[in-house]
VEXDREN-2710 file (C-alpha; in Angstrom, 1 decimal):
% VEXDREN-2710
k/r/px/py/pz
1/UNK/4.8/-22.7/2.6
2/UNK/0.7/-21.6/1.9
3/UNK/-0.4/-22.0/-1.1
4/UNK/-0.3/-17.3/-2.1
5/UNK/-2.0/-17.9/-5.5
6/UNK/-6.1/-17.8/-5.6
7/UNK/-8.6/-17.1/-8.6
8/UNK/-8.9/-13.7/-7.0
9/UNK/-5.3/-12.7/-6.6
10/UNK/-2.2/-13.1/-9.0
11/UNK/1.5/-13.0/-7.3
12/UNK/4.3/-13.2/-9.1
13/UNK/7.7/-12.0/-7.8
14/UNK/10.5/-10.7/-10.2
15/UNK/13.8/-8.5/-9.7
16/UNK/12.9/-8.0/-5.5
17/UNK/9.3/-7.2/-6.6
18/UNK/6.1/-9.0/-5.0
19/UNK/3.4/-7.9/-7.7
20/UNK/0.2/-8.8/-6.2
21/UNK/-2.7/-7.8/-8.7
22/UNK/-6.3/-8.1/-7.4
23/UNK/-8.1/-10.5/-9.8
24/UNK/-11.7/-9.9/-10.5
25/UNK/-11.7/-7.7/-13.6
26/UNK/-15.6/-8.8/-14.1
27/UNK/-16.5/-6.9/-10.8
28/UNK/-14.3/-4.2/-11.1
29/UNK/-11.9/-6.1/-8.7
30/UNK/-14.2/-5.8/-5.7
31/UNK/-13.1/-7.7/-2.1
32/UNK/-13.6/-11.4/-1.9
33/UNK/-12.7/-13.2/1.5
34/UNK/-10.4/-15.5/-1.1
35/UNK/-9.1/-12.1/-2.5
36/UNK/-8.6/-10.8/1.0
37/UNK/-6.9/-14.1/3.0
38/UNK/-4.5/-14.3/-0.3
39/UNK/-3.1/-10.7/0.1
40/UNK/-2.6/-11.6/3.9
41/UNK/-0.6/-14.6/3.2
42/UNK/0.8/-13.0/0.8
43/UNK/2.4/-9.9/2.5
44/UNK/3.0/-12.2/5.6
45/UNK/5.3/-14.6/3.7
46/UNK/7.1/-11.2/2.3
47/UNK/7.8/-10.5/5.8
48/UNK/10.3/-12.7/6.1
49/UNK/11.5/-13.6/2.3
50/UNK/14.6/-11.8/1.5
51/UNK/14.3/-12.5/-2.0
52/UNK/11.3/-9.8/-1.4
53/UNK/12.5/-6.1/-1.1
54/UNK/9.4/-4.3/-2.4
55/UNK/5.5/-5.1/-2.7
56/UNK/2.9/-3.8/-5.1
57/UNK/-0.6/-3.9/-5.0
58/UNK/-2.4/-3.3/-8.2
59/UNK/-5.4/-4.3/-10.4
60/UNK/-6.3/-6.1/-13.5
61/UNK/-8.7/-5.4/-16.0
62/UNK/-10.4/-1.4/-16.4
63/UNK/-9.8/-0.6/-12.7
64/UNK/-7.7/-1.0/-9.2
65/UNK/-10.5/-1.6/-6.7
66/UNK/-14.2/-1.1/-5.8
67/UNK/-13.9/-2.0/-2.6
68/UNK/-17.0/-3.7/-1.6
69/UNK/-19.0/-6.1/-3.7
70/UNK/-21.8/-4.0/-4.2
71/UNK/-23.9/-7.8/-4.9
72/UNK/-23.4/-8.8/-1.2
73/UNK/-24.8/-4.9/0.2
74/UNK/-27.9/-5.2/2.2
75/UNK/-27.3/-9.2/2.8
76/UNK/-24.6/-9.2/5.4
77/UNK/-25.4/-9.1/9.5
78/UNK/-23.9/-7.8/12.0
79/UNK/-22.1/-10.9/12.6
80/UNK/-21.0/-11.5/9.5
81/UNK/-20.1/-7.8/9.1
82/UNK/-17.9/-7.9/12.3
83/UNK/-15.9/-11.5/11.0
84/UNK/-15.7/-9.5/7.3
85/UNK/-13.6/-6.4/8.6
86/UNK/-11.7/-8.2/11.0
87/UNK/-10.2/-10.3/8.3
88/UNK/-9.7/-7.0/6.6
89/UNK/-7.9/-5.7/9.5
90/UNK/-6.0/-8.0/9.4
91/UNK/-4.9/-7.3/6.0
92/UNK/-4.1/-3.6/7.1
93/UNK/-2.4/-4.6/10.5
94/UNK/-0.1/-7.0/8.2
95/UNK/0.8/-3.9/5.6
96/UNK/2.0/-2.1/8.1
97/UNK/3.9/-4.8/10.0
98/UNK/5.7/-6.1/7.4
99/UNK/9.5/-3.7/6.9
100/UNK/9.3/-3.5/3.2
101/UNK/7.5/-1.0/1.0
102/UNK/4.4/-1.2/0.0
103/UNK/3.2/0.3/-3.2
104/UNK/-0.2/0.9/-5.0
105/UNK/-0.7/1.2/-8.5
106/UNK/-3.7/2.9/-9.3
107/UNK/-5.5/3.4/-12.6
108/UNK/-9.2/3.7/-13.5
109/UNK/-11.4/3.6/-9.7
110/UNK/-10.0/3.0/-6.5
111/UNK/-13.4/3.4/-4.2
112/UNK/-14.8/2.7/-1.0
113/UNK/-12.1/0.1/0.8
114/UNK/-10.2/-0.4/-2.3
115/UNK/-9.5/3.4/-1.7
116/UNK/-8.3/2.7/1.8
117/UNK/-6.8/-0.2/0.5
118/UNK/-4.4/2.0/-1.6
119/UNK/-4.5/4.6/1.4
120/UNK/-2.5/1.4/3.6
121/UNK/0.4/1.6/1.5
122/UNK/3.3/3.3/1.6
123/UNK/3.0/5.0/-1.5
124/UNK/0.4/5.9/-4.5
125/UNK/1.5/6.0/-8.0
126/UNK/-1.8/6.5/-10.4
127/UNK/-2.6/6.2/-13.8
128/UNK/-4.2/9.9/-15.9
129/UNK/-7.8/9.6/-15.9
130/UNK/-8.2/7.7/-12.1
131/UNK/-10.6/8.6/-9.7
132/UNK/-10.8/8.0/-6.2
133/UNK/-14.2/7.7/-4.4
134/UNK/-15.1/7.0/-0.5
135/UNK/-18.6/6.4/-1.8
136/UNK/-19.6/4.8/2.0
137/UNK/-21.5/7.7/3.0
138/UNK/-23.9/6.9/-0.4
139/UNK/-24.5/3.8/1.0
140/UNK/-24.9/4.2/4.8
141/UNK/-22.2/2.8/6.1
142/UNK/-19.1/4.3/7.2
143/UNK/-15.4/3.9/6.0
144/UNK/-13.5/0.8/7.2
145/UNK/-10.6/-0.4/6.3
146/UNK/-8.0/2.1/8.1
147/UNK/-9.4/5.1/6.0
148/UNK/-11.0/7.3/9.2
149/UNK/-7.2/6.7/10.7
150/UNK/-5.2/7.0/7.3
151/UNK/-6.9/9.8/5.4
152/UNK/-7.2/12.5/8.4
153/UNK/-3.3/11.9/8.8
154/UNK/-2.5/12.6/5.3
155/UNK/-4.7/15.7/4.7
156/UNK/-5.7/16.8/7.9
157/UNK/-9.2/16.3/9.7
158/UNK/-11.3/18.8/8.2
159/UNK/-10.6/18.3/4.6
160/UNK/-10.8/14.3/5.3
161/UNK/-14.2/14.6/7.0
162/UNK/-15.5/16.4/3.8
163/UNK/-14.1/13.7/1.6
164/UNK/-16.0/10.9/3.8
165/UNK/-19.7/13.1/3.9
166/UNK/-20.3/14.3/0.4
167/UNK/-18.7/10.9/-1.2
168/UNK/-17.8/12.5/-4.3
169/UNK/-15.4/11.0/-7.0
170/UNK/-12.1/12.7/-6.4
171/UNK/-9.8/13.1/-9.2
172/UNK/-6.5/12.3/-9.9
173/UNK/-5.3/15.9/-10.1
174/UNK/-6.7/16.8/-7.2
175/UNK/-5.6/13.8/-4.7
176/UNK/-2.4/14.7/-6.2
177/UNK/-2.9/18.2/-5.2
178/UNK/-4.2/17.0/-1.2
179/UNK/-0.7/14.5/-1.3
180/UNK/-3.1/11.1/-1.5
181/UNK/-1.1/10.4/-4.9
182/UNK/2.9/10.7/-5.5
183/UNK/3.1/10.3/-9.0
184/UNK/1.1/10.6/-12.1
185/UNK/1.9/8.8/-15.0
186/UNK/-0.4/8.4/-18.5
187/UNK/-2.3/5.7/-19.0
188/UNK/-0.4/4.0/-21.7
189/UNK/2.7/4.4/-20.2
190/UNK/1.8/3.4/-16.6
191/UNK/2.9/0.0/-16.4
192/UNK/6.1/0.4/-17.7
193/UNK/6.8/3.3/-15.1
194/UNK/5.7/1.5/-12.2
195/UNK/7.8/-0.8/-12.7
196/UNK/10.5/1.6/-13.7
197/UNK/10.1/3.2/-10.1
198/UNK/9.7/-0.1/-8.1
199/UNK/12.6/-1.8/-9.5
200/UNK/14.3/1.4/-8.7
201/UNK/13.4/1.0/-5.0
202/UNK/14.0/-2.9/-4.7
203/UNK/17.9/-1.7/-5.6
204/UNK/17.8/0.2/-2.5
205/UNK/19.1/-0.9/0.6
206/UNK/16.0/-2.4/2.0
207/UNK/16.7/-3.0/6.0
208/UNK/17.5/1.0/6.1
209/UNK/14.0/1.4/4.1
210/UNK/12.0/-1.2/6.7
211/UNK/13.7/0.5/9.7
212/UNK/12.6/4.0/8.4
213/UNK/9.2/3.0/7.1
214/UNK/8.3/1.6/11.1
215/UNK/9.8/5.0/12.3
216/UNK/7.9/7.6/9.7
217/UNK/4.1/5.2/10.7
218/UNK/5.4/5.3/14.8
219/UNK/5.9/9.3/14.7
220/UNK/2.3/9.6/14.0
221/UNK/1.7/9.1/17.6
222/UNK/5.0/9.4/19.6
223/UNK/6.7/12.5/20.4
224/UNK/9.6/14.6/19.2
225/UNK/11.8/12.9/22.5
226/UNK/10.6/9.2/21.3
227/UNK/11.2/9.1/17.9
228/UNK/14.5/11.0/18.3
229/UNK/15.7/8.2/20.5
230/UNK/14.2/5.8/17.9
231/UNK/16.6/7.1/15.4
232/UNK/19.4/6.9/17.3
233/UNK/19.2/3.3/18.6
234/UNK/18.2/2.4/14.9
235/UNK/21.1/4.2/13.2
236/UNK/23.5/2.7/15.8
237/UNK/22.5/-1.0/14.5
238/UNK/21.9/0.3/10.7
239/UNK/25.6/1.6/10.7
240/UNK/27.1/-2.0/11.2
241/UNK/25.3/-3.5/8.0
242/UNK/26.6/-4.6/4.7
243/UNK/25.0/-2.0/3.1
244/UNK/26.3/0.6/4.5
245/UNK/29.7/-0.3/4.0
246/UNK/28.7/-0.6/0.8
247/UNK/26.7/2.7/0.5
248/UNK/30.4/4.7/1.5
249/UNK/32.5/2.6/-0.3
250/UNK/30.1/3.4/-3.7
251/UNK/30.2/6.7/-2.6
252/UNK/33.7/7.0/-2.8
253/UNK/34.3/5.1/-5.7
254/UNK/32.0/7.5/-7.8
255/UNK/30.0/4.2/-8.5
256/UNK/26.5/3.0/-8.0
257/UNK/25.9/0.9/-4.5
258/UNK/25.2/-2.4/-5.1
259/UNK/22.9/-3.3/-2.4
260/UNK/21.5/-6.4/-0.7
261/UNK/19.6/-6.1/1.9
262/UNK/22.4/-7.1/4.4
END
């Protein structure tokens, strides 16, 4: 098995939760290649661990993500450039390969590609007080990182081109309001609700959630005729599993399903 593990990543599995935490609290947890390559690895191996059921993505010290390391701005070329966010697709591609939810846990910034970052997950949970900031345009560049296909999706084109022109900090209130964020939580209380809420999902029965989560990212481009079929085909092979018979026999039982993953 590769080594996970790096200086700029932390991965420690517990209860059917990966919790990967981006490790560079000194630069505001900004992209490293190491940082980068370990989250790849990381969700790759997740793929096919069944001791994994849920993934969380969050970040150590005051903030989730700057996205860029604003030191290495104005040194890169074009080659290196093109190398740099192909690893970082790869990263994105892997997110939403692998059948198991994805969570970020926000608190404090999540800008530029650590923004987009977030935006490749399943879900958002945030902390009171974040911010979120596609601060490319400030800089010259454009966004990378799956945000000019994630963001539109989510809020529409018009309000998503806004958001990548004018760069301004977005607050938590409001990406709640636009549907970016799914649930607030305070500050001092954010950890232990997290958890709270992904340990409640790593209970659930987690081929039925990787089957849906392909189907919900595939109907962004498939029609109503495709993705019907989809669900039919699916539900045909879900309805055989373990945890279905387990989901009825709960059910009738007036118990809680026991679920695991089979």
């Amino acid at each position: 098995m590769e080594q996970i593990e790096t200086n700029d990543l932390q991965v420690k599995k517990k209860e059917g939760v990966m919790y990967l935490t981006l490790h560079r609290p000194d630069r505001l947890n900004a992209f490293s290649a190491e940082m980068i390559q370990g989250l790849i690895t990381a969700i790759r191996q997740a793929k096919t661990d069944d001791t994994v059921r849920v993934i969380t993505i969050s970040g150590s010290g005051r903030s989730f993500s700057a996205g860029g390391d604003v030191k290495t701005m104005g040194k890169a070329n074009s080659l290196d450039t093109y190398d740099h966010i192909g690893t970082l697709n790869e990263l994105i591609l892997a997110m939403r390969d692998v059948p198991k939810p994805i969570i970020a846990a926000v608190h404090g910034y999540a800008a530029g590609a650590g923004f987009n970052l977030a935006l490749a997950c399943d879900m958002i949970l945030a902390a009171e007080g974040s911010q979120f900031v596609l601060s490319f345009s400030k800089v010259g560049l454009i966004s990378d990182g799956g945000g000019l296909y994630f963001l539109p999706r989510l809020i529409g084109p018009y309000r998503a081109k806004e958001l990548f022109l004018n760069g301004e900090p977005i607050k938590v209130d409001k990406a709640f309001e636009l549907g970016i964020v799914n649930h607030i939580y305070p500050l001092h209380e954010f950890d232990s609700k997290v958890n709270e809420f992904v340990t409640q999902i790593a209970a659930g029965p987690s081929k039925a959630y990787g089957f849906m989560k392909r189907i919900a990212d595939q109907s962004l481009h498939s029609s109503l005729d495709e993705i019907l079929e989809m669900e039919r085909i699916t539900q045909a092979t879900v309805v055989t599993t373990k945890d279905h018979q387990e989901g009825v026999q709960a059910f009738k039982e007036k118990r809680t399903a026991h679920f695991k993953g089979n």
